[in-house]
C-alpha positions as CSV (number, residue, x, y, z in Angstrom):
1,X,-29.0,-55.9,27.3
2,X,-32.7,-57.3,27.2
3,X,-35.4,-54.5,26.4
4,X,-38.1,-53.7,29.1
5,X,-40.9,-55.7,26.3
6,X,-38.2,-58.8,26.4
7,X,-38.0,-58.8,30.3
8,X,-41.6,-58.8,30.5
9,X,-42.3,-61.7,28.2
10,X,-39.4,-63.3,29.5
11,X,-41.7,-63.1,32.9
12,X,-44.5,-65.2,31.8
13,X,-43.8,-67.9,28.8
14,X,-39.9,-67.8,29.4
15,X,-38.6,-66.0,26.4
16,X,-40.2,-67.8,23.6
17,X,-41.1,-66.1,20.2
18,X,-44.8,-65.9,21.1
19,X,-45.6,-62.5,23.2
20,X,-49.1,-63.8,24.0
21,X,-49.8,-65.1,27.3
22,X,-52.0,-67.9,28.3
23,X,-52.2,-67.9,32.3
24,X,-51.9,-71.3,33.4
25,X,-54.7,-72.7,36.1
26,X,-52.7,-71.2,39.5
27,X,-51.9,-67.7,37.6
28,X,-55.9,-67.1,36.5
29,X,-56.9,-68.3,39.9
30,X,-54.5,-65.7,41.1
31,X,-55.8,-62.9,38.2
32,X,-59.3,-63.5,39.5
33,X,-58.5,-63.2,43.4
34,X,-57.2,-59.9,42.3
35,X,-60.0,-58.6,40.4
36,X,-62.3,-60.3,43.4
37,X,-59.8,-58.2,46.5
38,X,-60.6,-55.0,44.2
39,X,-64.9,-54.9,44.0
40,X,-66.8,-54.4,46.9
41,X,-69.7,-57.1,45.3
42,X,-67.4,-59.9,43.9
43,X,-65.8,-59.8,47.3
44,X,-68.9,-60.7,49.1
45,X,-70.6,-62.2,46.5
46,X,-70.3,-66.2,44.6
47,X,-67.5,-66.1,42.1
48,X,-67.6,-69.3,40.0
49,X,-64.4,-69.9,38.2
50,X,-65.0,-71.8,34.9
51,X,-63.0,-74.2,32.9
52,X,-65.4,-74.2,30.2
53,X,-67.4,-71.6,28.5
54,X,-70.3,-73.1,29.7
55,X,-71.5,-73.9,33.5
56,X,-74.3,-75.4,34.9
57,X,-74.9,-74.8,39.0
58,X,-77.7,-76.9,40.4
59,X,-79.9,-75.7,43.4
60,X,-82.6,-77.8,45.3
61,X,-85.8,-76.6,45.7
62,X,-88.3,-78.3,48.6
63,X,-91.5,-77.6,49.6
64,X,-92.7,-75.7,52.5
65,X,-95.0,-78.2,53.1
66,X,-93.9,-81.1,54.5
67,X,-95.6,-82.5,57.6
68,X,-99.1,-84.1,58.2
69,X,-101.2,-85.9,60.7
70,X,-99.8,-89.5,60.9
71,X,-102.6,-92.3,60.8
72,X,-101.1,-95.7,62.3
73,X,-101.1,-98.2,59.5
74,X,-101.8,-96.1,57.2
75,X,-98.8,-94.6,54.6
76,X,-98.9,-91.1,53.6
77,X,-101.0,-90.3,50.2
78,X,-98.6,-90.7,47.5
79,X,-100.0,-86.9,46.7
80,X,-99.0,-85.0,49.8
81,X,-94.8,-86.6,49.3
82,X,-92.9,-83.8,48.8
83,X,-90.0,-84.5,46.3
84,X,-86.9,-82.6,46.1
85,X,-86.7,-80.5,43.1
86,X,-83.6,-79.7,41.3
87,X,-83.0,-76.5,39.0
88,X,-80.3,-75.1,37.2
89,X,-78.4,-72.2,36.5
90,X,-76.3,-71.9,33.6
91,X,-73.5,-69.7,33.1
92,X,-72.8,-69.1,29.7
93,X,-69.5,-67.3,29.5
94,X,-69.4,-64.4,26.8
95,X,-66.0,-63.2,25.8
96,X,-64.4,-59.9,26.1
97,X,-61.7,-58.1,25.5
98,X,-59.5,-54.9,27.1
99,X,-56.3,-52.9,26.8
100,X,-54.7,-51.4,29.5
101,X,-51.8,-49.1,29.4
102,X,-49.0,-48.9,32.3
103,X,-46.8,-46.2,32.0
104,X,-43.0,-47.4,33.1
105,X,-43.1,-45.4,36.4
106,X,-46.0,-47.3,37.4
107,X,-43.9,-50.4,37.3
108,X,-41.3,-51.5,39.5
109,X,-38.2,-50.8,38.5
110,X,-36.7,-54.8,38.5
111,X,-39.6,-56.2,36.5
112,X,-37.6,-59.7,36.8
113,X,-39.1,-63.2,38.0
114,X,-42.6,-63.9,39.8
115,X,-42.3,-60.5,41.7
116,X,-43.0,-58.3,38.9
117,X,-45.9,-60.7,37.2
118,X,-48.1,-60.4,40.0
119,X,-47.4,-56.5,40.7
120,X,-48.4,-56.0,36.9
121,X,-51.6,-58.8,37.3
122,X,-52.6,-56.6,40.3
123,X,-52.9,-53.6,38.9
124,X,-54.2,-54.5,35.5
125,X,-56.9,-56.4,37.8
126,X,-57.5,-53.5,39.6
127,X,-58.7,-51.5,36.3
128,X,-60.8,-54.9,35.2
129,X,-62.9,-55.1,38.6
130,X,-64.3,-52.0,38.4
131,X,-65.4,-52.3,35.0
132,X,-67.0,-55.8,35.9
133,X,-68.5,-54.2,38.9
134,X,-70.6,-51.7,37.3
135,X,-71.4,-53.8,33.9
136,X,-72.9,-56.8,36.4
137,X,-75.4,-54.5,37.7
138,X,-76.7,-52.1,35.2
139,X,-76.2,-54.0,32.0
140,X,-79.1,-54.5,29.6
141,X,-78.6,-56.7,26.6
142,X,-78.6,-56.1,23.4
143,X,-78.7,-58.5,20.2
144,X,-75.4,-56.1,18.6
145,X,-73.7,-54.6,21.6
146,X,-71.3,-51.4,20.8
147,X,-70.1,-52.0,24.9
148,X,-70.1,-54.2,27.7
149,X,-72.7,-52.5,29.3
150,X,-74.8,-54.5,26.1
151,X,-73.6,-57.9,26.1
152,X,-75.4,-59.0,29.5
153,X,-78.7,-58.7,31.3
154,X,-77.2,-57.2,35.0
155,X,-78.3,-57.6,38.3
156,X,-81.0,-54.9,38.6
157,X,-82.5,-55.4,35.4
158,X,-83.2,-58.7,36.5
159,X,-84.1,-57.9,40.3
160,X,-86.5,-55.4,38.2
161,X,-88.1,-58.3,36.1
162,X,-89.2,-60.0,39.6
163,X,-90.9,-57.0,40.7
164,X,-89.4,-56.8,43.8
165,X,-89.2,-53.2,43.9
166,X,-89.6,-50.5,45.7
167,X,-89.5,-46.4,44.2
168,X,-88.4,-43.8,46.4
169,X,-89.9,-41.4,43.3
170,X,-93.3,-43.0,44.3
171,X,-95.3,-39.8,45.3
172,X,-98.4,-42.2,46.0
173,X,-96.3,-43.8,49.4
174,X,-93.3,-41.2,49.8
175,X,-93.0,-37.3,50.1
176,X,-89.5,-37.3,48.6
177,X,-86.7,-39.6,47.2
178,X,-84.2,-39.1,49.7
179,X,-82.9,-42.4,52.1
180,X,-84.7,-43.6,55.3
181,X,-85.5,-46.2,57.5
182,X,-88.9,-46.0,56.1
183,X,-88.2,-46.7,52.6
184,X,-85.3,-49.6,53.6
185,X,-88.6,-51.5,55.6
186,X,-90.6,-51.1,51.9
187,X,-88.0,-52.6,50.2
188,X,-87.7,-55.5,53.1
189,X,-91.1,-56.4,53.5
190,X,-91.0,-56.2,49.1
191,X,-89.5,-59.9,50.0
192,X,-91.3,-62.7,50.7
193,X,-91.3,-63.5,54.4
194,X,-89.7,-67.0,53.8
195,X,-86.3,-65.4,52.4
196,X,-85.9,-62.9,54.9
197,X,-83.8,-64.8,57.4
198,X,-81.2,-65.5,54.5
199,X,-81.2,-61.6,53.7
200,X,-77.6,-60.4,55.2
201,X,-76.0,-57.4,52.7
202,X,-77.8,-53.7,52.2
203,X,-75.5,-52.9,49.1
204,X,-75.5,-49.0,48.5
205,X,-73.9,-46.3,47.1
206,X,-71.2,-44.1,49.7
207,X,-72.9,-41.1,49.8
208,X,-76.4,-42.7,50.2
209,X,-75.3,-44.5,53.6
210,X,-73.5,-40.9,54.5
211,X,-76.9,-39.2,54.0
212,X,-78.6,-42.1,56.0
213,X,-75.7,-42.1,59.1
214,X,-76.4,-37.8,59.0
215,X,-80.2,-37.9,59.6
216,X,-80.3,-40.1,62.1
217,X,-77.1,-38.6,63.9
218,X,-79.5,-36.1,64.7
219,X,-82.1,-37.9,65.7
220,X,-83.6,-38.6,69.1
221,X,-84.4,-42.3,68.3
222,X,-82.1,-45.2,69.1
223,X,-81.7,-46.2,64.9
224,X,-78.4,-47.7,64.0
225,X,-76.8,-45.3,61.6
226,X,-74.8,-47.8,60.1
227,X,-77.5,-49.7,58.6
228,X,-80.7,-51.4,59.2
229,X,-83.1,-54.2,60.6
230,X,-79.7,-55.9,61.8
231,X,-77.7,-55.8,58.5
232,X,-74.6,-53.3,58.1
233,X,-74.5,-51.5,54.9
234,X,-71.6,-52.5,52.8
235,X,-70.8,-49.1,50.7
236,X,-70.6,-50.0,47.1
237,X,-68.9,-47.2,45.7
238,X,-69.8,-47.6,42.0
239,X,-73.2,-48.1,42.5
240,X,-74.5,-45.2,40.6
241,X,-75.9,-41.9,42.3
242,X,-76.4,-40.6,38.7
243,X,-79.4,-42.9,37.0
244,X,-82.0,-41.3,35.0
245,X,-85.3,-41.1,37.3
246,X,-88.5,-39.6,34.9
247,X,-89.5,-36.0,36.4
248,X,-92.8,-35.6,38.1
249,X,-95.5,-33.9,35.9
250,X,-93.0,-33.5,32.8
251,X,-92.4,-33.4,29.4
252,X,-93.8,-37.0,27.8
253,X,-94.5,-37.6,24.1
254,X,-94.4,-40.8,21.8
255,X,-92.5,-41.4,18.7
256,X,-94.8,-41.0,15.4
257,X,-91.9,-42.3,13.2
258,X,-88.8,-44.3,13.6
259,X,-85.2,-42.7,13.4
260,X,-82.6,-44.2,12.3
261,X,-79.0,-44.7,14.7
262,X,-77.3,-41.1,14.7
263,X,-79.8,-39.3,13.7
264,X,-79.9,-36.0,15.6
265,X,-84.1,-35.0,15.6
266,X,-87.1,-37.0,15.9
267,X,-90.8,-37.0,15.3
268,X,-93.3,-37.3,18.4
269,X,-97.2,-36.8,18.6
270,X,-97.0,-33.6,20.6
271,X,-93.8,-31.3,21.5
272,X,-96.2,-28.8,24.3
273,X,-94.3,-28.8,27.2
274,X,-90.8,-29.2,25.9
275,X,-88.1,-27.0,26.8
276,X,-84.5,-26.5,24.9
277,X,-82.0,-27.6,27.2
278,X,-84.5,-30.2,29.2
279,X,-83.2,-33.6,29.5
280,X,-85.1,-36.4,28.0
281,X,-84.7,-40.5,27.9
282,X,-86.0,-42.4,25.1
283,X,-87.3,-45.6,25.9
284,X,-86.8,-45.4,30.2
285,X,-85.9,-48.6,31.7
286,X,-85.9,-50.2,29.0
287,X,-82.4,-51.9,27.1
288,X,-82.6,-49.1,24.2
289,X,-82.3,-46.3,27.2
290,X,-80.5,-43.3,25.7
291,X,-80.6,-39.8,27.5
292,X,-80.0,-36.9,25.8
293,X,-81.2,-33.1,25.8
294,X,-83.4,-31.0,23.7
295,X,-81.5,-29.0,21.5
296,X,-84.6,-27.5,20.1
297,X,-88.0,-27.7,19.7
298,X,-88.5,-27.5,16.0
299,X,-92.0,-27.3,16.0
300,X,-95.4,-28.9,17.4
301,X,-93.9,-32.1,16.3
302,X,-89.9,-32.2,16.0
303,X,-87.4,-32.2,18.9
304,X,-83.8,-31.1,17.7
305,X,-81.3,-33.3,20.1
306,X,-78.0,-32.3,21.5
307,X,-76.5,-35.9,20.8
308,X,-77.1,-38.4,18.1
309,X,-79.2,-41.5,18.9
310,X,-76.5,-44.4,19.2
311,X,-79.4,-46.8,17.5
312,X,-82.6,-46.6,15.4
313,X,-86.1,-46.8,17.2
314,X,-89.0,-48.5,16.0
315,X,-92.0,-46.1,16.5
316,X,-94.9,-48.6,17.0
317,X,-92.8,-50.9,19.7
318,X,-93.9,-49.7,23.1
319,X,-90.8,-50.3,24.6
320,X,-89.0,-48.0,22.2
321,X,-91.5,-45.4,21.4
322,X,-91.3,-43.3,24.4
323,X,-89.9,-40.0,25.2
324,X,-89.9,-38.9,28.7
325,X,-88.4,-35.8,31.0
326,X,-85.8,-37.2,33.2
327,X,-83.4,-36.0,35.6
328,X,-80.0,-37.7,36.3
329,X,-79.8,-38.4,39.8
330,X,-81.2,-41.7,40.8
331,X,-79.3,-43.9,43.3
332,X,-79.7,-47.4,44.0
333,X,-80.2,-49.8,47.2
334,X,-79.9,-53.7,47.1
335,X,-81.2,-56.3,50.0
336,X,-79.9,-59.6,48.9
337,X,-78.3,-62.8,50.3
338,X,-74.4,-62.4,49.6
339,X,-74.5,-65.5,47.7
340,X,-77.6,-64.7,45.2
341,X,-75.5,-62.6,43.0
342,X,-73.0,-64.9,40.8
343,X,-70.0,-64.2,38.7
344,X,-68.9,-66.6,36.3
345,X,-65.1,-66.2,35.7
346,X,-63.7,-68.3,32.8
347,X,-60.1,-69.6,33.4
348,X,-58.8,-69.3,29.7
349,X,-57.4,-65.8,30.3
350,X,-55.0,-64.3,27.9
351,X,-52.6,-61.3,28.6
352,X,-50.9,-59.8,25.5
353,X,-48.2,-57.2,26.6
354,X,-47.1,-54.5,23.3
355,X,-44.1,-51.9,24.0
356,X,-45.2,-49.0,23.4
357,X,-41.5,-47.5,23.3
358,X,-42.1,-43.3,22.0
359,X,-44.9,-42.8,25.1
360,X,-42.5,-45.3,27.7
361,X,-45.3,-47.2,28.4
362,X,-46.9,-51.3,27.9
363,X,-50.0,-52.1,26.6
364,X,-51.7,-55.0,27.7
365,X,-54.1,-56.4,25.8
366,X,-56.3,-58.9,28.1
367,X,-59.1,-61.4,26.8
368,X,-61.2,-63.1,28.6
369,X,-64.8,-64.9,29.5
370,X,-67.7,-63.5,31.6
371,X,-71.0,-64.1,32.9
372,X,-73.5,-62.8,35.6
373,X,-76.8,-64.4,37.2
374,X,-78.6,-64.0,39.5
375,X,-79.3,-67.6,41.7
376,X,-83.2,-65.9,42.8
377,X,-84.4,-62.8,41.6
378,X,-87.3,-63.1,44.5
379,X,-84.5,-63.3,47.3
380,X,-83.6,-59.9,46.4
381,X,-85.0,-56.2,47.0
382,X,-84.2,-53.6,45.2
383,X,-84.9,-49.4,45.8
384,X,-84.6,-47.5,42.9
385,X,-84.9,-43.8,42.3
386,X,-83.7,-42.5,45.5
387,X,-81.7,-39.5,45.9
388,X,-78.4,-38.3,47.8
389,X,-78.9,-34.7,49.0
């Protein structure tokens, strides 16, 4: 009688020797539709499926100015024609690679013929999209990534490059981080008047858009609780309600040496003002972020830290050298066209099931290619540092 690891590979290549599996063109199509059907973004957003590691999406730019007074006889001035200007995108498809256990009750019982391939697709796609969901926005690249959080440059950090941004942690414009209609109309009018009539998706997190339906529940003004300036809020649940957001009048210092990767103190110019047990980031929006908490303060220059550093720190680069007070509670909200945000999806998808017979359970190992841009970082609005209550 076959064994549950032979009926499986039997499934996909037909029984031959090899137990690695190389989804043809209609099964990745189907693996990606899967992964796509799971995330709130990829759903609503571009996904480019790739045969090639490398993809290059054209966009054409023209000028607002096109028009001007027409003189009979005369041709327009070779310097007003406005020429159609093509740019590119390229996708440049990184791979990556996952394991995904499946215990045996979470599989059908007859795990024969196509039936059983795209039950097991679905639910290892289910684990994969929310994975890709939350690496496409708040990765930050780094040149030896550890994770995938490291290997790309996400959606908010570029949307933070354009400055289109607006702070809810601001004290200057607001008197406190939580959401409102006020700070949504910042983070509109943040976007140049031209792309406003593409704008159509407020992405943001569940209990942000329950905080927002509350207060205006209980308010005497007419304001559409389910979102705002004619767009619907689409409830991203893995946007994150937990980033770090620096604390008002806190604890800062700068690094006066460089530590080296899992070291567990470090050397600043001044320690006054820090606190065992206060939580602190090094190097705040910036792709070596690392929070941590004082374990303690050592002396008038030495903070003891509860975790090691996962990397060294150069002391005299300014976007490594700074220690600052931080609490962990930041939330995001993204204004964007559905189609700015792109996911590049390579094809050449590998599945590698492995028996696992002692804990009844299969491990699949899956490979693949990814990639994320952005089509127009201005197009999008983004409010960081705003707070559920």
């Amino acid at each position: 009688m076959p064994t549950k690891a032979e009926k499986i590979d039997k499934v996909f290549n037909g029984g031959d020797s090899s137990s690695l599996i190389h989804l043809n063109e209609e099964q990745a199509d189907k693996f990606i539709d899967y992964i796509v059907d799971e995330s709130v973004i990829l759903k609503s957003a571009r996904v480019v499926r790739m045969n090639k590691p490398q993809k290059v999406i054209w966009k054409i730019w023209i000028s607002d100015e096109i028009l001007y007074p027409a003189q009979r006889g005369v041709a327009l001035d070779t310097g007003k024609r406005t020429t159609a200007t093509p740019t590119k995108i390229t996708l440049t498809a990184q791979e990556v690679i996952g394991e995904v256990r499946i215990l045996d009750d979470e599989l059908e019982d007859n795990i024969e013929g196509s039936a059983f391939k795209e039950h097991m697709m679905e639910m290892v796609a289910k684990k994969v999209a929310n994975q890709l969901e939350r690496v496409s926005l708040y990765s930050r690249k780094l040149t030896s990534p550890t994770s995938l959080l490291q290997m790309f440059d996400g959606f908010i950090k570029k949307i933070e490059a354009s400055w289109v941004v607006v702070d809810a942690s601001d004290t200057w414009t607001f008197t406190d981080r939580y959401i409102d209609k006020e700070k949504l109309a910042k983070v509109r009018k943040s976007i140049a008047t031209k792309y406003r009539q593409v704008l159509n998706k407020w992405y943001m997190p569940d209990d942000l858009a329950i905080d927002y339906e509350v207060k205006y529940e209980a308010s005497n003004n007419t304001v559409n609780k389910h979102g705002a300036f004619g767009i619907d809020f689409t409830k991203a649940n893995l946007m994150s309600i937990d980033r770090v957001v620096a604390v008002a009048s806190g604890f800062t210092a700068t690094l006066t040496a460089s530590p080296v990767a899992w070291a567990t103190s470090i050397t600043v110019d001044d320690t006054t003002g820090a606190t065992a047990g206060d939580e602190i980031t090094i190097a705040l929006d910036q792709d070596k972020e690392f929070t941590t908490t004082i374990d303690t303060v050592t002396d008038v220059t030495h903070l003891a830290l509860t975790d090691a550093l996962p990397f060294g720190y150069i002391y005299t680069v300014t976007t490594e050298n700074t220690i600052t007070e931080t609490t962990s509670d930041g939330a995001d909200v993204i204004l964007t066209p559905s189609y700015n945000f792109i996911y590049g999806i390579q094809r050449d998808i590998t599945i590698e099931p492995d028996r696992v017979p002692k804990e009844r359970a299969t491990d699949f190992v899956i490979t693949m290619r990814l990639d994320f841009q952005v089509e127009n970082e201005e197009m999008t609005g983004l409010l960081k540092n705003a707070k559920v209550r």
